[in-house]
GUTOR-905890 format. One record per residue (C-alpha): x, y, z. Coordinates in steps of 0.05 Angstrom, whole numbers, plus 5000, padded with zeros to 4 digits. Last residue first. Example, Ala and Ser with C-alpha at 12.3 -4.5 7.8 and 13.67 -1.06 7.14 Angstrom:
// GUTOR-905890
X|Y|Z
5273|4979|5143
5246|4910|5156
This chain:
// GUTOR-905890
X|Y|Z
8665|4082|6686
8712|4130|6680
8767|4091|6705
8799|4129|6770
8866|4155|6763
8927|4118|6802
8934|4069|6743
8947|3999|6761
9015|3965|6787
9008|4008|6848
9079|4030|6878
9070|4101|6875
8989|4097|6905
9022|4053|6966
9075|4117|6977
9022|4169|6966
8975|4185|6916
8994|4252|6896
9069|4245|6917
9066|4185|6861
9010|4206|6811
9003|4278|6802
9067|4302|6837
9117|4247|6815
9080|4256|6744
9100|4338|6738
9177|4326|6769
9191|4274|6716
9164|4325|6658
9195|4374|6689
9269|4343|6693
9254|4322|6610
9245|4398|6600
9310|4416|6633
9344|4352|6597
9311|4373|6530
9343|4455|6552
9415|4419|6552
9404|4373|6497
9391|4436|6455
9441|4489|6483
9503|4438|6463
9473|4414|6393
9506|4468|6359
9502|4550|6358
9477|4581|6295
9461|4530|6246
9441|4485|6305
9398|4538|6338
9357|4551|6275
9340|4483|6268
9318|4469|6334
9275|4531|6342
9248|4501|6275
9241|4424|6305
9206|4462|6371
9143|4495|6320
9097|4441|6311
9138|4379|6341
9103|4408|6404
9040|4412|6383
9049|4341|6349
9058|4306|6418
9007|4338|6451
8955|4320|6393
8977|4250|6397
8961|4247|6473
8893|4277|6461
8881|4224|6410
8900|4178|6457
8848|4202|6502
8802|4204|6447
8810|4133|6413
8815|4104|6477
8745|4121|6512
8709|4060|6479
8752|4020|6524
8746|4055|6590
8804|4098|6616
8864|4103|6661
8882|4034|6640
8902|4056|6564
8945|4121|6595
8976|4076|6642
8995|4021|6591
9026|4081|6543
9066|4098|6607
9095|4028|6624
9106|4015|6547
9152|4079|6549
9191|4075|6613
9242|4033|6585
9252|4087|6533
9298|4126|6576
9348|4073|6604
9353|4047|6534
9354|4113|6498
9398|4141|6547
9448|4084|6537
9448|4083|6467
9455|4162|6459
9509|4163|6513
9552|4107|6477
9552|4137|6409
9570|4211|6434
9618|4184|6477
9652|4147|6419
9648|4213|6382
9682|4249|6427
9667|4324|6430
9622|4320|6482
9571|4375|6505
9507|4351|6478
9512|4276|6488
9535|4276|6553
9478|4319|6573
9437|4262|6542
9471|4214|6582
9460|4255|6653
9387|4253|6639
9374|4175|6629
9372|4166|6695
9309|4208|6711
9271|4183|6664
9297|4112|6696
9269|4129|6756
9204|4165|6746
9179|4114|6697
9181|4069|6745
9155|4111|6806
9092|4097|6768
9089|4036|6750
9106|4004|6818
9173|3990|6837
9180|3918|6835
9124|3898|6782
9132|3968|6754
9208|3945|6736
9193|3871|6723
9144|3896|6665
9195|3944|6636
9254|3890|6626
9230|3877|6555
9236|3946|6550
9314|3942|6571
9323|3882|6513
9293|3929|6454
9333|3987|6481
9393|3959|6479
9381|3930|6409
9354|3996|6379
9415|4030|6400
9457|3978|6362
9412|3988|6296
9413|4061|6303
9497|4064|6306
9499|4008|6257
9450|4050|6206
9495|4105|6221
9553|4067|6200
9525|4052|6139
9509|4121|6124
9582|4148|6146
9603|4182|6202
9623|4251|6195
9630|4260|6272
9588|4336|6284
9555|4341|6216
9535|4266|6204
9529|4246|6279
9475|4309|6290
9449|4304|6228
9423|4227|6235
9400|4239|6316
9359|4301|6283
9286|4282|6292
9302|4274|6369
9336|4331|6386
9289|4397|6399
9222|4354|6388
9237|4313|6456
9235|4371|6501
9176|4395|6476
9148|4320|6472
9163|4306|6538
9128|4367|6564
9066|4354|6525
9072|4286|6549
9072|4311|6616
9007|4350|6608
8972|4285|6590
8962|4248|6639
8947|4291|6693
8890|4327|6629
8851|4272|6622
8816|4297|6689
8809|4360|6672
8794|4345|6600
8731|4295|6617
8680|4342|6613
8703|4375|6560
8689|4310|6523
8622|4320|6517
8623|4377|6467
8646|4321|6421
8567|4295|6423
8572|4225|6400
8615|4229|6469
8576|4170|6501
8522|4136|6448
8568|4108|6392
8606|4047|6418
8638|4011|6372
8614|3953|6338
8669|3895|6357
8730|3901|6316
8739|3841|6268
8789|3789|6294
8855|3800|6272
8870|3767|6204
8866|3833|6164
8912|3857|6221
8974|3807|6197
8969|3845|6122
8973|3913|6140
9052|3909|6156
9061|3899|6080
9050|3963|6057
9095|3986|6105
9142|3953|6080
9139|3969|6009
9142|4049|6036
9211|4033|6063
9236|4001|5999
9216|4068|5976
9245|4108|6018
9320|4072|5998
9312|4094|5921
9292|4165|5947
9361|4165|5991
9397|4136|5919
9370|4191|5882
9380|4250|5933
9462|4234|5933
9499|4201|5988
9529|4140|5946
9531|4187|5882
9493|4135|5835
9529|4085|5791
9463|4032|5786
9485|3974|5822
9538|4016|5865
9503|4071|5889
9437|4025|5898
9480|3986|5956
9518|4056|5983
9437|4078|5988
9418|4007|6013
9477|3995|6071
9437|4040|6125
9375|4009|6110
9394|3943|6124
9435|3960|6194
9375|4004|6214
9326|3954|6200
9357|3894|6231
9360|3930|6297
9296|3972|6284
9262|3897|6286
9285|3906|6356
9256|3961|6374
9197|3958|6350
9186|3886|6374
9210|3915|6441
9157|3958|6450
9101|3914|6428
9128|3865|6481
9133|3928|6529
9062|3940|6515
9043|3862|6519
9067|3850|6587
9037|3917|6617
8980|3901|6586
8973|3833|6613
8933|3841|6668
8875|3885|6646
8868|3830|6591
8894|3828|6519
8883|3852|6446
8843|3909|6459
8903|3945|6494
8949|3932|6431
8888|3957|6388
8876|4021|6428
8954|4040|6430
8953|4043|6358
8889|4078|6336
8913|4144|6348
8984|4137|6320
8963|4106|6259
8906|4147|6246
8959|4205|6257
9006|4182|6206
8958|4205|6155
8961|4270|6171
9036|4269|6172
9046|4235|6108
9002|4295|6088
9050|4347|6112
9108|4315|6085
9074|4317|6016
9057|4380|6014
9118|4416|6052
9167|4374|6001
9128|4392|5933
9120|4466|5965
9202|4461|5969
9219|4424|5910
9243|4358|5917
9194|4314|5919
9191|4229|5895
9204|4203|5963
9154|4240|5998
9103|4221|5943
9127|4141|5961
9113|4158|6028
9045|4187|6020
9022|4117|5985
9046|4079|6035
9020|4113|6087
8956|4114|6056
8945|4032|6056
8984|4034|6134
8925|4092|6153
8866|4044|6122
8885|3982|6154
8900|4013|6225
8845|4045|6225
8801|3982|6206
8838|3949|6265
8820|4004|6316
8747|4019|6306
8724|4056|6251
8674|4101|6295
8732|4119|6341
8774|4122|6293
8740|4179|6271
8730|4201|6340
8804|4201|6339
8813|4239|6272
8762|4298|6289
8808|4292|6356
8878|4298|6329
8859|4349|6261
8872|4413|6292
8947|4401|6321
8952|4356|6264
8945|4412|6215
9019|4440|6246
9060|4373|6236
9080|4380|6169
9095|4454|6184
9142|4434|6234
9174|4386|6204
9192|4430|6142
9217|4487|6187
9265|4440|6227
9284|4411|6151
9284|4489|6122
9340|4506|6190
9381|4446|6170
9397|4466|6108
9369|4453|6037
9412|4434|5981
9371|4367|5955
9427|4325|6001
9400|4363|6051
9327|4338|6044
9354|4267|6030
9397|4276|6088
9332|4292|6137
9291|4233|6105
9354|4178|6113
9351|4149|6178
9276|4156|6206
9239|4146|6132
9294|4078|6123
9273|4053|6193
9196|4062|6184
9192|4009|6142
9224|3955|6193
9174|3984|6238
9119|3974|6207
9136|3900|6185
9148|3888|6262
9086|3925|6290
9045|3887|6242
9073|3818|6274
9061|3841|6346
8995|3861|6329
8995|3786|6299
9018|3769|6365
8965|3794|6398
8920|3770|6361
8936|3691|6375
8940|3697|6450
8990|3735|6502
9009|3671|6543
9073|3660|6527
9089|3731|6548
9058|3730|6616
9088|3655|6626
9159|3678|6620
9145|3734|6678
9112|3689|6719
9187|3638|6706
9217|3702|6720
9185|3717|6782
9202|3646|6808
């Protein structure tokens, strides 16, 4: 019985939702070729891993100013008009990514890719919670979720054969710069495309200009915004020290090659794809709170795993199974933070959230950097688990033990709407 109600939640979504869900598939496929092969096409310019930790973090530094004039900017846009306009100048900052190769060329364009990104990223979770009742956001998160995901399977596997593909059409060194910049490009294309289901989307409805026209206003709200988003900020910490360098860390430590890598990330994205669809029967029976808290918490032991062995098929296996365990708890958080507020408040408390996120990927990829050319990946997935163990602990006190027992198993968000 609950999974024919769980069938019927998906089948039921409507006709703009799954164009979202179409968008997030052509985005996503893009964004596999930027995720595998940007690091190595940096190193395979002559840079080390310490000037790619530097890089990111620079390219990330503006956004930490930039995150709310940007959200109240999409705001006033509304969400599908942001998406439009960010996907159009994604494109075009990709393909300058892809084309630099000194370092100022590199910081530049990497830092405006960046800025750009950030309308994405902002307007995002708006539009997926705008395109579906109360109800159904948890359904239509984790369908989001697993679209990414899954499209990353196919993705991952394509993009990791193009470079040894171009290699061999055109007699390029199969793990030089040129063939890399060859395979960001076919990224770019895509994302290019993914703007084309929104422009059948129904227009956004005029936005809503008269509460927090005043950005001063907003203070109000920051204690209160703040339970939800403090963890993220200790996610993202955490998250910044290993997750931009899951391609360096199998090339340098296992030698793997590209198209294995692209199996590797394809593979991972499949378990993880089928585990979020799995996220709405999860905060059904748990709650969505204590949700999240359980299978953060399980993924932990993996990522040690990952850190410490010496095995590559351990390596392989931990990172797919803490990703799936880990990521299931994604769409159920994202839904929380859209419930916890009203619609026209979105834009800035995910623009909050985005601002967390890139504070931490501000400085952590650096300290990252530096300690893998000095001392591994060993310390780093150790002191992501410490911070990942925070994060958990932080949301069990402000929303489960906060709440209580009936609070932890609530399907809705245990914060009050605004309105």
């Amino acid at each position: 019985m609950r999974w024919r109600r769980f069938a019927r939640k998906w089948l039921s979504l409507g006709r703009d939702a799954n164009l979202v869900l179409a968008y997030t598939l052509l985005k996503s496929l893009g964004s596999c070729a930027f995720t595998l092969f940007f690091n190595l096409y940096v190193l395979s310019l002559g840079y080390e891993a310490d000037f790619v930790g530097l890089l990111m973090g620079l390219a990330a530094f503006p956004s930490i100013f930039l995150s709310m004039p940007v959200s109240f900017l999409s705001r006033r846009l509304g969400p599908r008009r942001s998406l439009v306009v960010s996907e159009v100048g994604v494109t075009a900052a990709l393909a300058a990514v892809a084309f630099s190769t000194t370092p100022a060329a590199l910081i530049a364009t990497r830092t405006l890719l960046s800025c750009i990104m950030l309308l994405t990223d902002i307007a995002t979770f708006p539009m997926v919670a705008r395109c579906c009742a109360p109800e159904q956001r948890d359904t239509l998160f984790s369908a989001n979720h697993s679209v990414m995901l899954f499209s990353g399977v196919l993705g991952n596997v394509v993009a990791g054969l193009l470079p040894a593909l171009f290699a061999a059409t055109w007699g390029l060194e199969a793990e030089g710069a040129l063939a890399y910049r060859l395979t960001l490009l076919v990224g770019a294309a895509l994302f290019g495309l993914s703007a084309l289901p929104l422009l059948r989307v129904q227009p956004d409805r005029q936005a809503v200009t008269a509460r927090y026209a005043n950005p001063l206003r907003l203070m109000a709200k920051l204690p209160e915004w703040g339970k939800l988003i403090l963890p993220q900020l200790i996610f993202s910490l955490g998250a910044s020290l290993f997750f931009p360098f899951f391609n360096v860390y199998f090339k340098q430590n296992f030698g793997i090659s590209d198209a294995m890598l692209g199996v590797v990330f394809a593979v991972a994205g499949l378990f993880t794809g089928i585990t979020s669809l799995l996220a709405p029967l999860a905060s059904e029976k748990w709650g969505q709170v204590r949700a999240i808290i359980v299978v953060t918490l399980a993924s932990l032991p993996f990522m040690l795993a990952m850190g410490w062995t010496g095995s590559v098929v351990v390596a392989v296996a931990a990172y797919w199974f803490r990703g799936a365990i880990c990521k299931m708890g994604d769409p159920l958080y994202h839904a929380l933070l859209m419930n916890s507020v009203d619609e026209d408040e979105r834009p800035l408390l995910n623009g909050l959230f985005t601002m967390s996120s890139r504070l931490a990927g501000t400085f952590m990829p650096y300290v990252s950097g530096l300690v893998q050319v000095r001392q591994g990946f060993g310390p780093l997935y150790t002191s992501a688990a410490i911070l990942y163990a925070v994060a958990t602990f932080t949301i069990y006190l402000y929303f489960y033990q906060g709440a209580g027992q009936r609070g932890g198993r609530t399907q809705g968000s245990p914060l009050p709407h605004a309105s």
